[in-house]
C-alpha positions as CSV (number, residue, x, y, z in Angstrom):
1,X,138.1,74.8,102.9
2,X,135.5,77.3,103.5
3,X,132.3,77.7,102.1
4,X,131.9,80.0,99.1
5,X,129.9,83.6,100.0
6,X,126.7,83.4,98.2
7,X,126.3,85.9,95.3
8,X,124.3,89.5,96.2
9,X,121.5,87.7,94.0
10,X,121.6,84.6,95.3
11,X,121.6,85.6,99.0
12,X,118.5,88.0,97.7
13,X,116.4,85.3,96.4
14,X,117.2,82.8,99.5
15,X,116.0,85.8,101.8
16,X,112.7,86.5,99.6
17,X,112.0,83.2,99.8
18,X,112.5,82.6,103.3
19,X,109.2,84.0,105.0
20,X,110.9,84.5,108.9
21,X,113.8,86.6,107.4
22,X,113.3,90.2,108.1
23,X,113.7,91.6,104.3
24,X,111.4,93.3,102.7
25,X,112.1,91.9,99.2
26,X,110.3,89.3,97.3
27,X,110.6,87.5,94.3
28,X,108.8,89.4,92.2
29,X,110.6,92.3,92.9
30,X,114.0,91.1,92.0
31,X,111.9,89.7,88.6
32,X,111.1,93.1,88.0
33,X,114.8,94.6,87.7
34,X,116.0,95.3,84.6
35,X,119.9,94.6,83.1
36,X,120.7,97.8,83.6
37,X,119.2,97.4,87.8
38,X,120.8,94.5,87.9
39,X,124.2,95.8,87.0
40,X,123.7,98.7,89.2
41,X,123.3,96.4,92.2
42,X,126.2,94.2,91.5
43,X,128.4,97.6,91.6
44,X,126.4,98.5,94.8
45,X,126.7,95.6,96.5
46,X,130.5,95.3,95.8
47,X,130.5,98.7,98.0
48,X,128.7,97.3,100.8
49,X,131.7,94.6,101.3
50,X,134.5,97.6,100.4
51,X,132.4,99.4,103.4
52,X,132.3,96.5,105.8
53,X,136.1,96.0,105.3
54,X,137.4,99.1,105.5
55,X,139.0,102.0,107.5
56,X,137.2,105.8,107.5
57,X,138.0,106.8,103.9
58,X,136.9,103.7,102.5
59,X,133.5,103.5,104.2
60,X,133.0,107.5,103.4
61,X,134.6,106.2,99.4
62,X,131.6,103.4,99.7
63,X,128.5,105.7,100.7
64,X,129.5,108.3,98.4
65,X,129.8,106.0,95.3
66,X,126.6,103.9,96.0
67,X,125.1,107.5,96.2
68,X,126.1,108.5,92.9
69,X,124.5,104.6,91.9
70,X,121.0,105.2,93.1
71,X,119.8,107.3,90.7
72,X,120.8,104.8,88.0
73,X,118.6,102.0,89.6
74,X,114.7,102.3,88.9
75,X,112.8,104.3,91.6
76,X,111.0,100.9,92.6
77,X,114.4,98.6,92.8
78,X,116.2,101.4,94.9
79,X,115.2,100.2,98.2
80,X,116.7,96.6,97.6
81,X,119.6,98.5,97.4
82,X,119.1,99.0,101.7
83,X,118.5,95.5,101.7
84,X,121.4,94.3,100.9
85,X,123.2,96.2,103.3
86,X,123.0,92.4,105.7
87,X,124.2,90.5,102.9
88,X,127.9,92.2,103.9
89,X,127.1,92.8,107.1
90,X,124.5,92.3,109.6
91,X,120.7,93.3,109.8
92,X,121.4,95.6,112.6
93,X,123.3,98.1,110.1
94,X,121.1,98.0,107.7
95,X,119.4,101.3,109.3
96,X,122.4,102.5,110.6
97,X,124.5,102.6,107.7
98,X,121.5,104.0,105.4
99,X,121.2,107.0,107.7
100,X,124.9,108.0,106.2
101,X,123.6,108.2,102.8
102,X,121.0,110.2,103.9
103,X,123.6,113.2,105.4
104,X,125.2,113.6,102.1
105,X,121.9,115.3,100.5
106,X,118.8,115.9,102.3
107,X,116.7,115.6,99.1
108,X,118.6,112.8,97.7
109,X,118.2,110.7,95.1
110,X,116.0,108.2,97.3
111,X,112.5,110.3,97.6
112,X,112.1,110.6,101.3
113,X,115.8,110.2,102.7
114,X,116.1,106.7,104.1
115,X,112.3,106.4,104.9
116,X,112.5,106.5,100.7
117,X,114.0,103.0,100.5
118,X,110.6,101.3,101.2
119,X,108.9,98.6,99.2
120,X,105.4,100.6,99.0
């Protein structure tokens, strides 16, 4: 039997607790997130894993639906949404994968592109 994938949240708050793991979030971030942020990650976070599973249309279906999320998620919770890209994948793509959001609209809904997704 094989072991149970942790939860988006529960992989977030092992990493925030974990002080060698390369994320940028902490605990009192995710704290911070409201119902409505918290849903809105849950639905972002189930596109990650549709876009580490699947062929061309399905990643492109994936970046374009967690662009249309972003702007639900409070300005200050939006970067955890780039976090999370490792907890379907790996760290590497987290950069990578980000970059694609960033092509659909130059003055996205993150302020700054990619560079946007920051903590600060």
């Amino acid at each position: 039997m094989t072991a149970k994938h942790p939860t988006w949240l529960q992989w977030a708050r092992a990493v925030a607790a974990d002080p060698l793991s390369p994320s940028r979030i902490d605990p009192q971030m995710i704290g911070a997130m409201t119902g409505q942020d918290m849903r809105v990650m849950s639905a972002i976070a189930a596109c990650w894993q549709v876009y580490a599973n699947a062929d061309n249309a399905g990643r492109r279906g994936a970046i374009v639906a967690i662009y249309a999320l972003l702007p639900a998620l409070q300005p200050r919770s939006r970067f955890i949404a780039r976090e999370l890209i490792p907890w379907a994948m790996d760290w590497s793509f987290r950069d990578t994968v980000c970059s694609e959001i960033e092509k659909l609209d130059r003055h996205a809904s993150i302020e700054g592109g990619c560079d946007g997704w920051s903590a600060g």
